[in-house]
Each structure stands twice: as structure tokens, then as C-alpha cells.
N, C-alpha and C positions, 0 to 999 in steps of 0.2 A: 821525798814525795810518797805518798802511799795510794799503791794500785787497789783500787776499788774493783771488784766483780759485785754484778748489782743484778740477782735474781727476779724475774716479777717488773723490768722496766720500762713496759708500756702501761702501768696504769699508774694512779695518784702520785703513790710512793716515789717512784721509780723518777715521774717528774720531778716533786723535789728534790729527791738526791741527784741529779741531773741539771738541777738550776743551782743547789749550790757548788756544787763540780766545777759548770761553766763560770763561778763569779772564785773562784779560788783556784784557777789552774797550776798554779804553782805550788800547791799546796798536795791537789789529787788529781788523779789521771784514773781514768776507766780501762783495765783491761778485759773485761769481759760483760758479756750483755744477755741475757734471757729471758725470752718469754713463753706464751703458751701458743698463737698464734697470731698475732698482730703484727705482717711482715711490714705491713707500710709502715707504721710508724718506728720499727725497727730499723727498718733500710733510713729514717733519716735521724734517730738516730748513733747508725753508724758513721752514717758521711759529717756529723757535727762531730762527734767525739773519741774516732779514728779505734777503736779496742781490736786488739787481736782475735778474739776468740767470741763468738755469738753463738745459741742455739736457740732455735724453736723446737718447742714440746711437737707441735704437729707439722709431723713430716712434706706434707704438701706444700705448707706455708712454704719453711725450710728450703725446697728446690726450687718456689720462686723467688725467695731469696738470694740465694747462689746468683742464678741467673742475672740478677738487677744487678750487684755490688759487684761481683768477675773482678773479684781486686784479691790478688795471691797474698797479698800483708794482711788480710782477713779471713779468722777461719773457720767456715760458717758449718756447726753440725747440726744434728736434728735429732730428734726425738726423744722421750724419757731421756734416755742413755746420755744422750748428749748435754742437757741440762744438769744431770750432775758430774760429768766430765769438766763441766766449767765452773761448777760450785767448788770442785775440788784442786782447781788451777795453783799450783807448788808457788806459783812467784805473788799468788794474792795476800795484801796486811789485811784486808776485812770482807767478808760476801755479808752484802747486805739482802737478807732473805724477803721479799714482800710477794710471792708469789700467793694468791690468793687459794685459802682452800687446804683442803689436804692433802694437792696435788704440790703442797712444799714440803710436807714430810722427808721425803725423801733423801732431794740434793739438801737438805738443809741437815741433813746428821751423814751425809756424805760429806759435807765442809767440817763438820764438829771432827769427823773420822780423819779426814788428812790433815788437822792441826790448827786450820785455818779458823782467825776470830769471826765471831759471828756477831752482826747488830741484827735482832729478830723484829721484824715489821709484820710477821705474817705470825697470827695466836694460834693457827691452826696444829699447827704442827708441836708446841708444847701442850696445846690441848689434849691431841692424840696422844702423845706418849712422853710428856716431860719428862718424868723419872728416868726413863732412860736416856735422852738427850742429855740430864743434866748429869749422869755420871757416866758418859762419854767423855762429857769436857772435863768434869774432872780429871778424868783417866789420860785427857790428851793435855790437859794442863792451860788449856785455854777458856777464854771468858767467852760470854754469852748477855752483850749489851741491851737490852731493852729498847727499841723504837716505839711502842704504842705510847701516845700523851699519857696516860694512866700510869704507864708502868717504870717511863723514864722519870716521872717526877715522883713515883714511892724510890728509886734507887737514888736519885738526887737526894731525898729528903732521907736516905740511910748513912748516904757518906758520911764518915766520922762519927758513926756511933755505933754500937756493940748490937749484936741482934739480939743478945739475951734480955735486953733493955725494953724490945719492942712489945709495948700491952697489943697493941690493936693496928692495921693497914685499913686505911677507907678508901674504896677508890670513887672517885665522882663520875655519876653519872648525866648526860644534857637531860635524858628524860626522853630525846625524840622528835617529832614532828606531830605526836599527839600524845603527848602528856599530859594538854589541855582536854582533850577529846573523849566525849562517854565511851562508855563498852559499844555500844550499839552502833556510833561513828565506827568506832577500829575497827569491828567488825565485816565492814561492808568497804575498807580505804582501798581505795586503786594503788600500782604501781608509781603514778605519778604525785598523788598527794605522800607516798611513803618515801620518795627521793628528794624531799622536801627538806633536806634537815635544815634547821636555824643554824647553827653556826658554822660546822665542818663541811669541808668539800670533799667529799670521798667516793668510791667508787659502788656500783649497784648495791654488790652484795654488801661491802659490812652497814652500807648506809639504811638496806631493809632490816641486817640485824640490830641497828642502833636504834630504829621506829618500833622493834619487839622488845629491848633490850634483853637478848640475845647475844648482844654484843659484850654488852655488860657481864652476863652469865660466863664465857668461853674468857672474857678478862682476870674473873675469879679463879676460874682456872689452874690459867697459864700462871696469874702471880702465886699461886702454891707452890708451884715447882720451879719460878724463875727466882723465886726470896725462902725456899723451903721453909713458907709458913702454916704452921695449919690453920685446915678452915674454917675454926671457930673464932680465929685472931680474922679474918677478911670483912669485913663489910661496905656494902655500897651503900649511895646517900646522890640523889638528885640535884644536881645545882645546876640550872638553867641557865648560866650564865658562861658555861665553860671558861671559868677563870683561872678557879684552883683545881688543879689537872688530878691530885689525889694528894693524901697526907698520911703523916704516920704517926700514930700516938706510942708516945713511950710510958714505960710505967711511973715514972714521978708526974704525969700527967703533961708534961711538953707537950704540943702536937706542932710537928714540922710540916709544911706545905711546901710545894713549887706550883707558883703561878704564873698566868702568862699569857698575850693572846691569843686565839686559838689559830697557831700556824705550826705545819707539821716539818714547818724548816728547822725547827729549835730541837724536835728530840733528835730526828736523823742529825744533825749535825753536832751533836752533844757527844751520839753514839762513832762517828766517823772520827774525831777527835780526842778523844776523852785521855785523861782529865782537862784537857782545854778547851776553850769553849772559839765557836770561830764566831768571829765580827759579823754576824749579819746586818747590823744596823734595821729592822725592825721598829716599827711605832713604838713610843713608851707606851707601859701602862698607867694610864689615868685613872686612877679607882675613882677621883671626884666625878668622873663623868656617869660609871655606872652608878651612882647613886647607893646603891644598896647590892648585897649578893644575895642567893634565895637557896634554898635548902628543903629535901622535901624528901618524906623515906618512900622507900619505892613500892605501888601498889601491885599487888600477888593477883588480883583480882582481873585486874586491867592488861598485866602484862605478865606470863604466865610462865613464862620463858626465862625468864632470873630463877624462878623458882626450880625449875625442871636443870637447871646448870648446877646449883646445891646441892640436887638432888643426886646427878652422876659424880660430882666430885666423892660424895660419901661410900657410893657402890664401889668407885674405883676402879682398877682395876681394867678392861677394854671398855667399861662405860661411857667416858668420854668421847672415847672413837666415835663410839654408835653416835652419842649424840649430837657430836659436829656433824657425823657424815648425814644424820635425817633431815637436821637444819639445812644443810645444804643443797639436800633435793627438795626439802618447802618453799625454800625461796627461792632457788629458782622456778618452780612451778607457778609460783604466784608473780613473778617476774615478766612470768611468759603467758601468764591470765587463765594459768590449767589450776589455780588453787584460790582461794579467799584469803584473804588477809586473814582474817578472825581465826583460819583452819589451820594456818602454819606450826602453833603449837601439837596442835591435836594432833598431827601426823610426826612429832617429833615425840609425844609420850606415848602414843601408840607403840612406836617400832624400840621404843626403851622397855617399852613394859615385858614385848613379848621375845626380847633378847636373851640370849647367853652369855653373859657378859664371867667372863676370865678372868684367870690375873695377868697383867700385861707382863710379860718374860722377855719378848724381843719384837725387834719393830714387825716382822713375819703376825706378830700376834695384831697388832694394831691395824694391819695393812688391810687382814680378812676379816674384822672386825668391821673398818670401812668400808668394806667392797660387800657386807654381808645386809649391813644397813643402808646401803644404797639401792638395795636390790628391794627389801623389804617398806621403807619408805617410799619406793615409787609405788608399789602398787596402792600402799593408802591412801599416796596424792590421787592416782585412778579411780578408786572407792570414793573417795571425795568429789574430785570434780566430774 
């Protein structure tokens, strides 16, 4: 049976891998549980899925925690410190990372550092510093499974063949909740038409970076250093249909896909198991139903934020940092009605523009990177709103 620690488990992620846990109990058990602070829905589920070890990022949450569960076979810590105490748990086969942001950096190369496999649900953190994430694992000799749809279905479609072979990675994009919509719509969209997405169910933030694609841009990313491919082999391609999850062209012109319908039971549990694949039993796919797929290259115009992620990839170096961490104070600021939709990029090329971007040497360099561009993108969200 292999003990799951599950990073990030009160939001989307954290449920699926939760629901396929509960339908394969013989298979996994939960030893550990963390979040940021969401003690009620931690406290149940602790009482469903019995794990030794919990923590909450905020301490407060934390000691009303304690208090509710008072159960000494659980062992409840709290804060930064303690979420990666439990990322790093000796007796864990995999931590599945999905804490959202780049408040997963952290416990997430504190698992890579104690040996422990990692399935990655959260881009943030290969955002911020994949290079060195990835020759951590090297150095500690463990793998680094893929959870985003995107990214488990370019590793699928690598199995069993050489990477020297690979011309080009495409990875697909939905396009959003207004891919249809002029400039001048996007412009002015509230929070609620931008949580709108047509087909995924995910949680606030990556679902407003998925309406900027945003999301798409920090995916480009992370598959540079999760496939050490460079980023003139990357390209994204809109398919409306979220069927074909990404594909991979080789040089005799093959192009391999992994498709499927859009449930995020299939990569977590791809990644929890691998190379086996667990029986979810899942609707087939009917392609006669969808009639057609659709395809569409992404406009620069409309969505501004693919292009400003190409842009830091090339700088390298702490650029990335910078531009997860401004994205992340845009949208939350437009989350909470202190930013415009239409502004969220503005305030993310702003604090790139007037950066000092590094070469990243150690995560020290990424962390004050983050903390530097968080400070300087809030005040543009202010200037703004």
C-alpha cells in the first residue's frame, strides 16, 4: 500500500486525490494532510481518512484544530515550518504537491531534499525555480511526476521514445471563458463571468489565470524544466474542446497525443500509480458525439499574458519568480474588485519591466525575488485601482 502525503488538500486537487484514495483503500492510505488554512474542512477530512500527521500554514487555524480533533494518534502542527515537516515525512512513497502559489516552493523541494517522490499539481513552484528543483532530484535520485492535464499527457505521449527524437511539445489550450469575447468585453469581465470556465472545475486563482491564459504561459514554463526542453520546441495551440490534453511531435513528423475527458482524476491517479494505471471506470470517449475538434492559435492582442510568460522564460533567470509572484497579487486584487480584469497584465509587465532579475543560484535567490515582486506589484494594483 503506498502512504500518500497530500500538500494543498482542501482545494480541487486535494478532493480528487481524496476521492480516488476513498475508492482504492487498499491500494493508498493518507499519512499526512496540509493546507493553508481551511481547518473545517481539514478537521473532516481528518475524521474520514484517519493520517497521522496534519499541518496548517496559519497558525491560528492550527490551534483550533488541535482543539476540535484532541485525538493523540494525530499530529497536528502548524505553520510554514510545519507544512514542510510533513512534506518531508521519511515513511511517505509520494507527496502530492497542489498547494496553490508560490507558497508551495518550499515544502515542495523540502520532499525533493528528503528523497521523497513527488507528483507536481502546483506550476508554481517549477515556475519559480525548476532548474533547481530538477537537479535536486536528480542529485537525490528521485522523479518528479507531472499532475497538470497538459503536462501528464506530453509525459504520456514521451513514454517509449528518445527525447532526442522530439521536433516540437504543443500543449493545448481551452482558450477560457472569453476566447469568444472582444477586447473591450475582457476588459471590463467581473470576477464572476471570469469563474466561468466551460469545461474544468478548479479553484479561483488558476481558473482567473486560465480566463488570461496566464495559466497557459506559467505551463510553458514549468514543461521547460519538467521535459528539459527549450523554448523554441514549446508551443501552445487553443482547442476549445479540452479533449486532446497536449501532444508531442517528433522529428519523422509522428505527433503523439493523450486524450480524454476533462477530469483531473485521470492525471492524479496516473501519477499516484505509474506505470499502472488505476480502474477508474470513467465515461468513454465518444468522439462521434463531439462532432468535430477546433483549433485556434492564441491571440497576443486579446490576451497578453502568454506573451509576457515567453517573455520571462527568455530573461530567465529570477524572472519567472517576479512574474508568478505579480500575477498573483493581480489576481487576487481583481478577485477582491481592487483591480480590473483588462489591468491584471498591466501590473504584471509593469513590475517585470522595472525588475532586477538575477541568475537564480539557490531557492534564497527565488524566495526574495518573490517577496520583492509582491511588494512592488501591490503598489501598481494601488496606482491602478
Amino acid at each position: 500500500m503506498k502512504q500518500i502525503v497530500l500538500l494543498g488538500s482542501t482545494g480541487s486537487i486535494g478532493d480528487s486525490t481524496l476521492d480516488i484514495v476513498a475508492k482504492f483503500p487498499d491500494q493508498f492510505s493518507i499519512l499526512g494532510l496540509a493546507a493553508r488554512h481551511s481547518d473545517g474542512k481539514l478537521e473532516e477530512q481528518i475524521r474520514a481518512f484517519r493520517p497521522k500527521f496534519v499541518a496548517l500554514a496559519d497558525t491560528a487555524a492550527a490551534q483550533r484544530l488541535r482543539s476540535r480533533v484532541n485525538d493523540p494518534a494525530v499530529h497536528v502542527l502548524d505553520g510554514p515550518d510545519g507544512v514542510t515537516e510533513v512534506a518531508s515525512l521519511a515513511e511517505s512513497d509520494l507527496v502530492i504537491s497542489a498547494i496553490v502559489g508560490g507558497a508551495g516552493l518550499v515544502p515542495t523541494m523540502a520532499a525533493i531534499r528528503a528523497g521523497r517522490r513527488v507528483a507536481l499539481a502546483n506550476k508554481e513552484p517549477m515556475v519559480m525555480a525548476g532548474q533547481l528543483m530538477q537537479e535536486e532530484a536528480r542529485s537525490q535520485g528521485v522523479p518528479i511526476f507531472p499532475v497538470d492535464s497538459e503536462h501528464s499527457a506530453i509525459f504520456q505521449s514521451l513514454v517509449g521514445h528518445r527525447r532526442e527524437d522530439v521536433r516540437r511539445i504543443i500543449l493545448t489550450a481551452s482558450g477560457g471563458p472569453f476566447w469568444d469575447s472582444t477586447k473591450e468585453e475582457i476588459e471590463t469581465a467581473t470576477p464572476e463571468q471570469a469563474l466561468k470556465h466551460p469545461n474544468w472545475d478548479m479553484g479561483a486563482k488558476i481558473t482567473v489565470d486560465s480566463a488570461t491564459l496566464m495559466n497557459k504561459g506559467l505551463e510553458v514554463i514549468e514543461a521547460r524544466w519538467l521535459f528539459d526542453c527549450p523554448p523554441a520546441q514549446l508551443d501552445v495551440v487553443v482547442h476549445r474542446e479540452s479533449i486532446i490534453h497536449s501532444l508531442v511531435e517528433y522529428r519523422d513528423g509522428s505527433v503523439i497525443a493523450q486524450l480524454g475527458l476533462p477530469d483531473m482524476r485521470t492525471p492524479i491517479s496516473y501519477a499516484m500509480d505509474y506505470p499502472r494505471r488505476v480502474p477508474l471506470d470513467p465515461p468513454s470517449l465518444d468522439l462521434w458525439k463531439f462532432g468535430k475538434l477546433t483549433f485556434y492559435e492564441p491571440d497576443p492582442v486579446r490576451f497578453p499574458c502568454l506573451r509576457l510568460a515567453y517573455e520571462a522564460l527568455a530573461l530567465g533567470g529570477t524572472c519567472p519568480a517576479i512574474l508568478n509572484a505579480a500575477n498573483e497579487v493581480a489576481v487576487d486584487a481583481f478577485l477582491h474588485r481592487g483591480l480590473p480584469f483588462g489591468r491584471i497584465a498591466n501590473v504584471i509587465e509593469r513590475t517585470v519591466q522595472c525588475a532586477d532579475v538575477r541568475p537564480l543560484t539557490s531557492l534564497e535567490d527565488a524566495l526574495e525575488a518573490d517577496r520583492w515582486a509582491r511588494e512592488k506589484a501591490s503598489e501598481f494594483t494601488l496606482k491602478v485601482s
